[in-house]
C-alpha positions as a Markdown table, in Angstrom:
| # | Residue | x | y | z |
|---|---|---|---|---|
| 1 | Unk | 6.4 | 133.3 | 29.0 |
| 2 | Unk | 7.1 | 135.6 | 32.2 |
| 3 | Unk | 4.6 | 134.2 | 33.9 |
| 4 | Unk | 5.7 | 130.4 | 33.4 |
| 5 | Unk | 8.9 | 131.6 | 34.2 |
| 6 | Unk | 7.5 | 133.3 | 37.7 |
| 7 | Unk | 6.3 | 129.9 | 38.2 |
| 8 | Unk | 8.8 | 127.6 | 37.3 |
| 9 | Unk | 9.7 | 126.1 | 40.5 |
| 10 | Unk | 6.2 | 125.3 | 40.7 |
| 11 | Unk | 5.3 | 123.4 | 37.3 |
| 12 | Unk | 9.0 | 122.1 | 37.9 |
| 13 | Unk | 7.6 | 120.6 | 41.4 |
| 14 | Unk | 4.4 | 119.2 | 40.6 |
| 15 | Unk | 5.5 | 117.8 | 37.5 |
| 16 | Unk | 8.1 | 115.9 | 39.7 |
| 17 | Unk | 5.7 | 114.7 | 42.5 |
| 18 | Unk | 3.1 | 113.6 | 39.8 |
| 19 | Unk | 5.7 | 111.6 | 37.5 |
| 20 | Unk | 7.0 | 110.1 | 41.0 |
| 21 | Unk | 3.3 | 109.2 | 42.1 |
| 22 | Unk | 2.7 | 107.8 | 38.4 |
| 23 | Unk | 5.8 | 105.7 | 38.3 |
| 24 | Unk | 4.9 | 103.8 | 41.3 |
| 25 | Unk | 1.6 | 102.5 | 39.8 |
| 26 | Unk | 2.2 | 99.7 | 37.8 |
| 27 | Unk | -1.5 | 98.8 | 37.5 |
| 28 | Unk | -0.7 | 99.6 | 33.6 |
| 29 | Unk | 2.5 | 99.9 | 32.2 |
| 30 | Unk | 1.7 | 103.0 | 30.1 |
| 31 | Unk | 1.3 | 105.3 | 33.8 |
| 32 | Unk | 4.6 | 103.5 | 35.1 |
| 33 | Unk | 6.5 | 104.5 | 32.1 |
| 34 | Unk | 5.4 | 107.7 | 31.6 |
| 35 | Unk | 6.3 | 108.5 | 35.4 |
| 36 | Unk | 9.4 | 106.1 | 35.0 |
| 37 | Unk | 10.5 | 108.9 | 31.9 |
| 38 | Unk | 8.8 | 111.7 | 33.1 |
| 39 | Unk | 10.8 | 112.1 | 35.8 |
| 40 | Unk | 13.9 | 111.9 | 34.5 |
| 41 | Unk | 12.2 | 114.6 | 31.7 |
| 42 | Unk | 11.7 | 116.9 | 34.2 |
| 43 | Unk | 15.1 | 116.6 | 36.0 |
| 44 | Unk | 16.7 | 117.4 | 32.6 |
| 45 | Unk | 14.5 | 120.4 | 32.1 |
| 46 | Unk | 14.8 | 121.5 | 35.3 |
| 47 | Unk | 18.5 | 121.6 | 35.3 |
| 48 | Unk | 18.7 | 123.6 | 31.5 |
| 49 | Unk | 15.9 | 125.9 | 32.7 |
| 50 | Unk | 17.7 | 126.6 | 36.2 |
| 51 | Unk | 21.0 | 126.5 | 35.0 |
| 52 | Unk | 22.1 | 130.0 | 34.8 |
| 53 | Unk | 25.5 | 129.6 | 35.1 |
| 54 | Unk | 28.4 | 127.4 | 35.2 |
| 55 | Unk | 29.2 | 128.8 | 39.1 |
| 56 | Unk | 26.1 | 127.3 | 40.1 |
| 57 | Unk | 27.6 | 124.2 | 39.8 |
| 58 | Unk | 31.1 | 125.0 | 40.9 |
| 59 | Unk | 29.2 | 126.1 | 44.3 |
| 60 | Unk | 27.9 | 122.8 | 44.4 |
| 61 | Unk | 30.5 | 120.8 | 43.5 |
| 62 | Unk | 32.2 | 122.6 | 46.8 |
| 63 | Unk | 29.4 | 122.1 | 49.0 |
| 64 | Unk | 28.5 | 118.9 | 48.3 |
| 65 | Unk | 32.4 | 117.1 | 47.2 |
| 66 | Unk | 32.5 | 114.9 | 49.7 |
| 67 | Unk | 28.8 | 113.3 | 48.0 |
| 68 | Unk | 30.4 | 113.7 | 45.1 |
| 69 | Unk | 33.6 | 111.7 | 45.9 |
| 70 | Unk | 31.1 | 108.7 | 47.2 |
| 71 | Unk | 29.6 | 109.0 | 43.3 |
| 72 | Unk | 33.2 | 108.9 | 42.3 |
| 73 | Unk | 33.9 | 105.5 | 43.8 |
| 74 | Unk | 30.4 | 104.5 | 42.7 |
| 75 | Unk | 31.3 | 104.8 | 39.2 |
| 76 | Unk | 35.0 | 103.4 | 39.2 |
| 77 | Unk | 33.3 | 100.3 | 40.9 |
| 78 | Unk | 30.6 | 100.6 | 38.3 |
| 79 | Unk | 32.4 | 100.7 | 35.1 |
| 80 | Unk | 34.8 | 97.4 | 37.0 |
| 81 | Unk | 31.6 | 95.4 | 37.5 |
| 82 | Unk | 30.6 | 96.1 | 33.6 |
| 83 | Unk | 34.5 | 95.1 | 32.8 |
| 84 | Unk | 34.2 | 91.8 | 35.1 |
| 85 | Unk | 30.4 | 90.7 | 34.2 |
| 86 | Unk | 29.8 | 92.3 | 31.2 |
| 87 | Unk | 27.6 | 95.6 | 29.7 |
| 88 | Unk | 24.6 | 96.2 | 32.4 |
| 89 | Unk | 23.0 | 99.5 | 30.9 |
| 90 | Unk | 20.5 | 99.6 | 34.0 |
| 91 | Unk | 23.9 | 99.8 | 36.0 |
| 92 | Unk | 25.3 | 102.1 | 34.4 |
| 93 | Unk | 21.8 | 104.8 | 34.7 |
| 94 | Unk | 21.4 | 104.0 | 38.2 |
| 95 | Unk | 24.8 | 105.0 | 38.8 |
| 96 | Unk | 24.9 | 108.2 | 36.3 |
| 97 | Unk | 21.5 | 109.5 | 37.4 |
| 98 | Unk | 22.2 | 109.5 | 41.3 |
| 99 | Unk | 23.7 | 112.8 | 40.9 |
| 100 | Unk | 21.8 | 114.0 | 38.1 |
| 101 | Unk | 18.7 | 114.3 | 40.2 |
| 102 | Unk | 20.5 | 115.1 | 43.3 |
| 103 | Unk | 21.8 | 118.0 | 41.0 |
| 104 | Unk | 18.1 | 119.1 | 40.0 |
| 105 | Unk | 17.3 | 119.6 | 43.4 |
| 106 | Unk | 19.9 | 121.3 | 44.3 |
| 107 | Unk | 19.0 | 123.8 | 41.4 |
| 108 | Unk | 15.5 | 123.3 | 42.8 |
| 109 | Unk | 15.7 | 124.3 | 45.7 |
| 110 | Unk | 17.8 | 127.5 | 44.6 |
| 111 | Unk | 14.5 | 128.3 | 42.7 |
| 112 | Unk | 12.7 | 128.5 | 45.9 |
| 113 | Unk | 15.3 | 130.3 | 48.0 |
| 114 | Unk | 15.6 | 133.3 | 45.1 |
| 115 | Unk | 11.7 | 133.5 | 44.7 |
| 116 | Unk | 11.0 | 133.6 | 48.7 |
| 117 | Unk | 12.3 | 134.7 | 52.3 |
| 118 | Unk | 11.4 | 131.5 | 53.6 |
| 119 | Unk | 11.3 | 128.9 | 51.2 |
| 120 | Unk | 11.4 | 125.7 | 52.7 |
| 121 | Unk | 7.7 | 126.4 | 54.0 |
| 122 | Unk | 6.5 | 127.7 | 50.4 |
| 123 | Unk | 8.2 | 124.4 | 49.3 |
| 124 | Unk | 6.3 | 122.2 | 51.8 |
| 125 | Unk | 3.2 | 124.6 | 50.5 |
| 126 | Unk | 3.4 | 123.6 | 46.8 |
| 127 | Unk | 4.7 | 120.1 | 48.1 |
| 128 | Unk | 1.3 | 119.4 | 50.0 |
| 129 | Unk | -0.4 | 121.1 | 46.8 |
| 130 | Unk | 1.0 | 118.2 | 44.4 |
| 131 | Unk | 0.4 | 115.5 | 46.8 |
| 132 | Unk | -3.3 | 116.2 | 47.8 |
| 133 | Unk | -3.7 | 116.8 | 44.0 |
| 134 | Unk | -2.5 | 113.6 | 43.1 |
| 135 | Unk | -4.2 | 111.6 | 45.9 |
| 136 | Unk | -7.7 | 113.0 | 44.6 |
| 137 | Unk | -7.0 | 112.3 | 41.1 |
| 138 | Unk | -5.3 | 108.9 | 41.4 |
| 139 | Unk | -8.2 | 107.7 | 43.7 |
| 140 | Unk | -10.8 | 108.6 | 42.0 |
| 141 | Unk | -9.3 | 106.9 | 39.2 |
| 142 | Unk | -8.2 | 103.8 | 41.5 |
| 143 | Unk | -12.3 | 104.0 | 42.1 |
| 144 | Unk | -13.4 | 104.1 | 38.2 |
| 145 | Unk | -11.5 | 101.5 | 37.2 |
| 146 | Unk | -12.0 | 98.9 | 40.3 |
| 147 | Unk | -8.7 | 98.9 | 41.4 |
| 148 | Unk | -8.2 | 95.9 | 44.3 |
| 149 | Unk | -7.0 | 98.7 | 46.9 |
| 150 | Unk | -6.2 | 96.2 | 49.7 |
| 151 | Unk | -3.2 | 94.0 | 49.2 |
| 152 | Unk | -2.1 | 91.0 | 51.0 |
| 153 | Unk | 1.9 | 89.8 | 51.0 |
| 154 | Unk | 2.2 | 86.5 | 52.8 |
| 155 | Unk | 0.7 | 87.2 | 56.3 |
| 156 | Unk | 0.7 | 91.2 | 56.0 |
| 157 | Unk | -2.5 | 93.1 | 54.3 |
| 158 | Unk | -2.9 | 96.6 | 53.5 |
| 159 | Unk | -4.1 | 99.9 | 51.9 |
| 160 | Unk | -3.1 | 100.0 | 48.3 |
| 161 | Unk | -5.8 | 102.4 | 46.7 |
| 162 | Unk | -4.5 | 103.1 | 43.5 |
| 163 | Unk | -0.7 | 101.6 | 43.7 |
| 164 | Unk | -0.4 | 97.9 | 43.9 |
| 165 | Unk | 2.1 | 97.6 | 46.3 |
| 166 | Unk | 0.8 | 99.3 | 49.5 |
| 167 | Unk | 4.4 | 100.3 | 51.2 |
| 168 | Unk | 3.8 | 102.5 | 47.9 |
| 169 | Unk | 1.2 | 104.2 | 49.7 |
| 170 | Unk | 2.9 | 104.3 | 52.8 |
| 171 | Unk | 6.0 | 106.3 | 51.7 |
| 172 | Unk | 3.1 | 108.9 | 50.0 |
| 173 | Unk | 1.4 | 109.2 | 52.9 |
| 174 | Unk | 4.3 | 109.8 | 55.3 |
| 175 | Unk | 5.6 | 112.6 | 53.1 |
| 176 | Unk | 2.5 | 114.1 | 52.9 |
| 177 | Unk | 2.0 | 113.8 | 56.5 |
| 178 | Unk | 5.7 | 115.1 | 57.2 |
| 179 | Unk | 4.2 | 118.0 | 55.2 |
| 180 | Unk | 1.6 | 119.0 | 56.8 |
| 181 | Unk | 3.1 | 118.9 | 60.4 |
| 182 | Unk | 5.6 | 120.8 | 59.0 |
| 183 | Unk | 3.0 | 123.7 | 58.2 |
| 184 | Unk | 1.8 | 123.1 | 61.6 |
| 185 | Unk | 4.5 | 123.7 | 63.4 |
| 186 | Unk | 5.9 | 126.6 | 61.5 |
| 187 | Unk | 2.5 | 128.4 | 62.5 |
| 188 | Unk | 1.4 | 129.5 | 58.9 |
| 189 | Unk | -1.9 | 130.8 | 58.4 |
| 190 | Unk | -5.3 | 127.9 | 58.0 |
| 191 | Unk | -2.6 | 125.6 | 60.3 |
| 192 | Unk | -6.3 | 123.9 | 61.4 |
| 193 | Unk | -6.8 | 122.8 | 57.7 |
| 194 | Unk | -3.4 | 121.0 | 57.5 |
| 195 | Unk | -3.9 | 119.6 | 60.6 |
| 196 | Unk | -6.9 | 117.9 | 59.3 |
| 197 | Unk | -4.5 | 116.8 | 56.3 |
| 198 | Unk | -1.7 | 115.2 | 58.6 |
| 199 | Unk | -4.3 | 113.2 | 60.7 |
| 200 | Unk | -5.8 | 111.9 | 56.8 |
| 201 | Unk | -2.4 | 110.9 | 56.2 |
| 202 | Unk | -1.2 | 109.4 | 59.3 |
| 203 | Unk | -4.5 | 107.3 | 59.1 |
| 204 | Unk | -3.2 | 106.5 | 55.7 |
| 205 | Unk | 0.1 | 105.2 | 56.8 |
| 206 | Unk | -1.4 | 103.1 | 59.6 |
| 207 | Unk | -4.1 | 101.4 | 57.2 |
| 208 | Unk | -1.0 | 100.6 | 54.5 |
| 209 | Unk | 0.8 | 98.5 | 57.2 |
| 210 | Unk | 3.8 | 100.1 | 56.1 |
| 211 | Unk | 6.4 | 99.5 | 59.2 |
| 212 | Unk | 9.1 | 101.5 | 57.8 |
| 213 | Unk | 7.0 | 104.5 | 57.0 |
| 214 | Unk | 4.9 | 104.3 | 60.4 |
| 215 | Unk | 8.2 | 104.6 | 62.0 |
| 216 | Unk | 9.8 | 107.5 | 59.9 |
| 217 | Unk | 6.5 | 109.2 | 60.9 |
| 218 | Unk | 6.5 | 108.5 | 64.4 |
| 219 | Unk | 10.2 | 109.2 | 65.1 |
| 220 | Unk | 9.0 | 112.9 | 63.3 |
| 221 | Unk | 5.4 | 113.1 | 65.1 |
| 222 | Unk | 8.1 | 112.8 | 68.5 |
| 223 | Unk | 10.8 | 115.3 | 67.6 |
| 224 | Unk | 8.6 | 117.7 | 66.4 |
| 225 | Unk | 5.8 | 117.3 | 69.4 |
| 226 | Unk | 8.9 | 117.3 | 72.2 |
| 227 | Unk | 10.6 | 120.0 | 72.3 |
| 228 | Unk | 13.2 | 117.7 | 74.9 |
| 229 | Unk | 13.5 | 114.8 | 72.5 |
| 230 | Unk | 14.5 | 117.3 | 69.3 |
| 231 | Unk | 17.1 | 119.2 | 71.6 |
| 232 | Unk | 18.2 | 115.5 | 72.9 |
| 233 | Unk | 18.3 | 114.0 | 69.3 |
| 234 | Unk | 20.1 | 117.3 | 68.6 |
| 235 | Unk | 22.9 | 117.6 | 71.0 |
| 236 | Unk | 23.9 | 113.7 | 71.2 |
| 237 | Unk | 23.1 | 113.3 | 67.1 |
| 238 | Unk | 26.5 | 112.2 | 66.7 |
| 239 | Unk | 26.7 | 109.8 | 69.2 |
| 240 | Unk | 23.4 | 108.1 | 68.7 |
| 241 | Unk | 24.6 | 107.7 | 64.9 |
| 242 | Unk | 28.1 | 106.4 | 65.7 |
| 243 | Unk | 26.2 | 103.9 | 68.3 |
| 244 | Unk | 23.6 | 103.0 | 65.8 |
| 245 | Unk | 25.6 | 101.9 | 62.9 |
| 246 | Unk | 28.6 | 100.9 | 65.3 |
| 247 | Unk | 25.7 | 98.3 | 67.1 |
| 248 | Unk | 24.4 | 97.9 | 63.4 |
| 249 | Unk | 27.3 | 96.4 | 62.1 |
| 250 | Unk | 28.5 | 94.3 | 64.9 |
| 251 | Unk | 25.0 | 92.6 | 64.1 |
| 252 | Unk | 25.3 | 92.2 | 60.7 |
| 253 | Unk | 28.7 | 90.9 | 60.9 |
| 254 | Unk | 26.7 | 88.3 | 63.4 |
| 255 | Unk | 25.9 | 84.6 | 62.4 |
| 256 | Unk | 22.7 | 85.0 | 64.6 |
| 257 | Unk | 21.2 | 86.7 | 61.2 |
| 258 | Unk | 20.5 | 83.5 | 60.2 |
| 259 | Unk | 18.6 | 82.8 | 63.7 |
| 260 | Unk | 14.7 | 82.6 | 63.0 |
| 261 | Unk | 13.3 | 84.9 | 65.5 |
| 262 | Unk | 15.8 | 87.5 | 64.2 |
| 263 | Unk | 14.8 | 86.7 | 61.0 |
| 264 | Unk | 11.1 | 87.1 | 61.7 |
| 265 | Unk | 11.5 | 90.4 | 63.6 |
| 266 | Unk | 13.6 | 91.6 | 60.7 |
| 267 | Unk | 11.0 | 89.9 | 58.1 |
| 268 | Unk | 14.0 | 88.2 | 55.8 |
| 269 | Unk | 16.1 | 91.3 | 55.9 |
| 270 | Unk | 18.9 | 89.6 | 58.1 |
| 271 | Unk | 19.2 | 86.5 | 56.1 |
| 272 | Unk | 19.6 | 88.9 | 53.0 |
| 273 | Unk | 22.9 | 90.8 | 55.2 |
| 274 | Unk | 24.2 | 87.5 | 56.0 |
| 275 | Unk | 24.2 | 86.5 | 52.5 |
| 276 | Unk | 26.6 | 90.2 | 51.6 |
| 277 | Unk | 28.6 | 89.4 | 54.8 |
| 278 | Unk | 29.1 | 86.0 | 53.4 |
| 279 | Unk | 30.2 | 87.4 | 50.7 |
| 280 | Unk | 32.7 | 90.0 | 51.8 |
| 281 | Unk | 34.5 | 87.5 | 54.3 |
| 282 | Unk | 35.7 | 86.4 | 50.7 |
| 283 | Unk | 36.6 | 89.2 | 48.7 |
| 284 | Unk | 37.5 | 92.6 | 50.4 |
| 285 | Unk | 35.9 | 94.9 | 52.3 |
| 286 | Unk | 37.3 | 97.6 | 50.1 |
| 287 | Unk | 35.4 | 96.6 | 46.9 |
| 288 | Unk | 32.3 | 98.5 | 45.7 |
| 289 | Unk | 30.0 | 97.7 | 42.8 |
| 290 | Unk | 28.0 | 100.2 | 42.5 |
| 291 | Unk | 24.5 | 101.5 | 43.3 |
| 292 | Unk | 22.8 | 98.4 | 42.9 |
| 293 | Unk | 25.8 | 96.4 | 41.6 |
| 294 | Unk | 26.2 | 93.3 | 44.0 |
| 295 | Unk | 22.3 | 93.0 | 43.9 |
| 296 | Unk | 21.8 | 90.6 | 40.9 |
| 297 | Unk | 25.2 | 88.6 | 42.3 |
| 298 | Unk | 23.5 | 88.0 | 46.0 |
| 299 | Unk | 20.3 | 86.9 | 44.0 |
| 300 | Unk | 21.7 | 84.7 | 41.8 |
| 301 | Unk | 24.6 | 82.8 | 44.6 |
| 302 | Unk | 21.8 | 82.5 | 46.6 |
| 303 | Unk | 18.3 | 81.7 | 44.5 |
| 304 | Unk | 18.7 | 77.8 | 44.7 |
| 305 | Unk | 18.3 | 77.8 | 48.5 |
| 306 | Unk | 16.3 | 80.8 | 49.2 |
| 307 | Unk | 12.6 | 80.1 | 48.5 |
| 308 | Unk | 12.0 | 83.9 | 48.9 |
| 309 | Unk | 14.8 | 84.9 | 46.4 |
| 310 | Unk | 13.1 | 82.6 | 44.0 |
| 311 | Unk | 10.1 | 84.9 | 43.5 |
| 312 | Unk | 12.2 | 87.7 | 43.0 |
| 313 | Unk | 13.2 | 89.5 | 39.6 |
| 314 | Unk | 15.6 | 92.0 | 41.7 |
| 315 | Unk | 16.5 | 91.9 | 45.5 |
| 316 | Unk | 17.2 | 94.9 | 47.4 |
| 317 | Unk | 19.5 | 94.6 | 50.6 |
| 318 | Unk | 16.7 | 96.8 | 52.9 |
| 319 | Unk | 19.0 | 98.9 | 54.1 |
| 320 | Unk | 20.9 | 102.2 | 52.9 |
| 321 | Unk | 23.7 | 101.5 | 54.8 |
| 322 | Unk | 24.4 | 98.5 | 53.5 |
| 323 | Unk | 23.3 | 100.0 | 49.9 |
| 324 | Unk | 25.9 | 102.5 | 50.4 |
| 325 | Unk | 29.0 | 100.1 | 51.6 |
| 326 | Unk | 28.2 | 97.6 | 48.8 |
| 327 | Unk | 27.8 | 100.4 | 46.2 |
| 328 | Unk | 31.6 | 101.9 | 47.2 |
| 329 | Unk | 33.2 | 100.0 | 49.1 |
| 330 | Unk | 34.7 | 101.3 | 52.8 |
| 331 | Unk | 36.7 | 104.0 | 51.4 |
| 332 | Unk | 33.4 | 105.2 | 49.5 |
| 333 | Unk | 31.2 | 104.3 | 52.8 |
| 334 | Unk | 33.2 | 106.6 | 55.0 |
| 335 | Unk | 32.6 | 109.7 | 52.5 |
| 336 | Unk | 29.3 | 108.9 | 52.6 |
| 337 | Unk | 29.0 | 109.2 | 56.3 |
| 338 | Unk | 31.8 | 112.4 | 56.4 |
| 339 | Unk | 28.8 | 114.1 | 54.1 |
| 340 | Unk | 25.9 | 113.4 | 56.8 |
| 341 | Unk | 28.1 | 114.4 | 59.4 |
| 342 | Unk | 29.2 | 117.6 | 58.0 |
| 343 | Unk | 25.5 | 118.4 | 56.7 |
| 344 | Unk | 23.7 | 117.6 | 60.4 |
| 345 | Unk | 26.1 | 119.9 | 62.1 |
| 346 | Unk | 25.8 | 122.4 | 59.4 |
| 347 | Unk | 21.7 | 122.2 | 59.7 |
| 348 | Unk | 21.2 | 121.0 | 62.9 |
| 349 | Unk | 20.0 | 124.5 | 64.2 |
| 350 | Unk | 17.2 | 124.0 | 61.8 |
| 351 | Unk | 13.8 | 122.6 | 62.6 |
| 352 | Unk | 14.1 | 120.4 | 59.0 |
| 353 | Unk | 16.4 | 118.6 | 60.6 |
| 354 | Unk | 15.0 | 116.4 | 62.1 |
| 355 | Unk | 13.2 | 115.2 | 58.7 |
| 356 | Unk | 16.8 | 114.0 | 57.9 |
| 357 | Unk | 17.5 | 112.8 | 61.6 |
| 358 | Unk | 14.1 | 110.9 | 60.5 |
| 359 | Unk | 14.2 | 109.6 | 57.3 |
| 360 | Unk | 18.4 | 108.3 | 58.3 |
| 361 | Unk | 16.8 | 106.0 | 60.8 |
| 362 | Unk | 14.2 | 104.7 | 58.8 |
| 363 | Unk | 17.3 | 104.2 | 56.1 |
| 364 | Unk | 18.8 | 101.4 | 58.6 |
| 365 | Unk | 15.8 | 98.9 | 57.4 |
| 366 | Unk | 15.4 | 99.9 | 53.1 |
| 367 | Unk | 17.3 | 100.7 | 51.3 |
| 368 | Unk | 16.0 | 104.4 | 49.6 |
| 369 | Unk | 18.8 | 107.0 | 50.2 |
| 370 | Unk | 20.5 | 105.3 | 47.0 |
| 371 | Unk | 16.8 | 105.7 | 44.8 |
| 372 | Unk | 16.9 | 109.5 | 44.8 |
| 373 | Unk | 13.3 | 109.1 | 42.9 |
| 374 | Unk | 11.7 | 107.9 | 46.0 |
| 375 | Unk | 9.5 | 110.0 | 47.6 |
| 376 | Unk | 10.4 | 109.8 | 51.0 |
| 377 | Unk | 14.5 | 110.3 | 49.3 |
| 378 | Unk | 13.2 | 112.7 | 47.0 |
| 379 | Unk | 12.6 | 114.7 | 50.5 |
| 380 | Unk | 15.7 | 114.1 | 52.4 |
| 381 | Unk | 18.3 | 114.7 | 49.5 |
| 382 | Unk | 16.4 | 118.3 | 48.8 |
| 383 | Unk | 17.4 | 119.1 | 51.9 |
| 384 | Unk | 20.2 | 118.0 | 52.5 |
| 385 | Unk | 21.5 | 119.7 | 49.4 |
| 386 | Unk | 19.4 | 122.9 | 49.9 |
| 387 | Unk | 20.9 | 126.1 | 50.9 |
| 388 | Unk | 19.8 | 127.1 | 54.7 |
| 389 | Unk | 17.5 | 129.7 | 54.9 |
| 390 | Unk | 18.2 | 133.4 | 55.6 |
| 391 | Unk | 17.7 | 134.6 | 59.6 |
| 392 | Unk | 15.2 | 136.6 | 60.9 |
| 393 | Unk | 13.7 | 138.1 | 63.9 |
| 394 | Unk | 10.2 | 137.7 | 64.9 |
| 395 | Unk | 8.5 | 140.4 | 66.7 |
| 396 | Unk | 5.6 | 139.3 | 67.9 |
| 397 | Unk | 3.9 | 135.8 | 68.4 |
| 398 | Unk | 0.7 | 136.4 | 70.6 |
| 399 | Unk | -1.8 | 137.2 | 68.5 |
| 400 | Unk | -0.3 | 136.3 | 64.4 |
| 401 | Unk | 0.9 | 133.2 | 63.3 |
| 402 | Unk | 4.6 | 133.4 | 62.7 |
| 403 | Unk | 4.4 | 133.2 | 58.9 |
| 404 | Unk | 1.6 | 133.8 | 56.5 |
| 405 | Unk | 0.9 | 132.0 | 53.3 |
């Protein structure tokens, strides 16, 4: 019992990653629901086990109230959507669970921070542990049981191995690969060996033809490689993000959405915003309905003329920005971007982040920092809700690494 609970934030981590892995394969609907219940199992457990105290969450709810203010509106807009359409119990979870799990890592992350002087490297430690543990287990399974492991939609093919959808494999591998540079760069000990790991895994994300997580990894690969670019990134961070989602907007609020070379380039995703800014030039820009509330209504307005909507069970809007303003509205929208502003100046002396700086530009184009139980948003929110770690001095750096594992 000591010993499991010396190890907590372990079992608590792997079990996490491998019910995450699990619920993305939906070669059989047994592994999707067991990582579709698992997860949430583990959340719960994670939060009674770390939960020492009610002050933990008082300390959270002050750190994190302007996140929690964005939920708010989320949930007004949520239970007015139920009151206008009718009882949507997948509504009402999405909305609920965002801050559980955001929660869990929080408490998570405190488990790492009270076992260790430097946790966020022991968490990318265990992280890699889970991943590369999954990866052999899954393929060799993928392997046994003749999984097709290359995928083609329309006129793009790629990697699957043992998830049928290969940007599945992409957001893995990019984590993974995140990961490992991570180690790299922070000089811990047998750095060659996950070296060898982030090159396995950035081939990985190049065979699964996943854009979005080819160019999370690359905008990483360059701030971490460039000492110029990070410190650049760094110093004009707000600038580039007020210029990015002012220039973002003034396109989506464009009729050239609907042009086909922009639709190409974009692969569908501006016809999709040109359907919600349709939308909101008829109602008001002030109306949220919740994480993933105006989804089924953009599907359904639109299915009769959309061949592409017509294949669809559920549409995502491809992008967390618009995710966020449809979800709560502008009041809700402008919390939401108080909180990454507050957070990037509060961290930005840290080398994690530019893993957020990372995964917020790869946000402009899907729609994941509203699915806190994707992996690639499993990694942003834990740090963006993790504590920073403690300073030290080093005293040396010619001949030791700076950190040893």
């Amino acid at each position: 019992m000591i010993l499991l609970s010396k190890k907590k934030h372990i079992m608590l981590l792997f079990l996490f990653i491998t019910f995450l892995v699990m619920n993305a394969i939906t070669y059989n609907i047994n592994i999707f629901l067991i990582g579709k219940y698992g997860k949430l199992a583990t959340a719960i457990l994670g939060i009674i086990s770390c939960q020492k105290s009610i002050f933990q969450f008082i300390n959270f709810a002050k750190r994190h109230s302007l996140i929690l203010i964005f939920w708010f509106f989320c949930m007004c807009f949520t239970f007015y959507t139920v009151l206008d359409k009718g009882l949507n119990i997948q509504l009402i979870q999405n909305n609920i669970l965002f801050v559980v799990f955001i929660y869990f890592f929080y408490l998570l992350s405190l488990e790492f921070r009270k076992k260790y002087f430097r946790p966020h490297i022991h968490f990318f430690k265990y992280l890699v542990i889970a991943m590369n543990a999954n990866f052999v287990f899954w393929t060799f399974i993928s392997v046994v049981f003749s999984f097709e492991i290359w995928h083609t939609l329309e006129d793009r093919s790629g990697l699957g191995l043992f998830y049928e959808n290969y940007l599945q494999l992409g957001i893995f591998s990019c984590v993974a690969a995140i990961a490992n540079l991570f180690l790299v760069m922070k000089r811990v000990r047998n750095r060659e060996f996950y070296l060898v790991l982030y090159f396995l895994y950035l081939l990985l994300v190049i065979l699964s033809n996943s854009r979005n997580s080819q160019f999370i990894l690359l905008i990483f690969t360059l701030l971490s490689l460039f000492p110029y670019l990070k410190n650049l990134a760094i110093n004009y961070l707000y600038i580039i993000l007020f210029l990015l989602l002012g220039g973002f907007f003034m396109f989506f609020t464009s009729e050239y959405l609907l042009a086909e070379d922009i639709s190409g380039f974009t692969t569908g995703r501006s016809v999709i915003w040109y359907y919600i800014y349709e939308y909101y030039t008829q109602t008001s820009i002030f109306l949220g309905h919740g994480i993933f509330g105006l989804n089924t209504t953009i599907l359904e307005n639109n299915i009769s003329y959309n061949y592409y909507f017509q294949r669809l069970e559920f549409l995502y809007f491809h992008s967390s920005y618009i995710e966020v303003f449809c979800a709560s509205g502008l009041v809700g929208f402008f919390f939401f971007c108080a909180y990454l502003v507050k957070f990037l100046k509060r961290k930005k002396q840290y080398f994690l982040v530019i893993i957020i700086i990372s995964v917020l530009l790869g946000g402009l184009f899907e729609s994941f920092l509203v699915q806190p139980t994707i992996m690639i948003s499993f990694l942003f929110w834990y740090f963006m809700v993790s504590i920073e770690e403690r300073r030290y001095r080093v005293v040396s750096t010619k001949s030791k690494p700076l950190i040893g594992i």
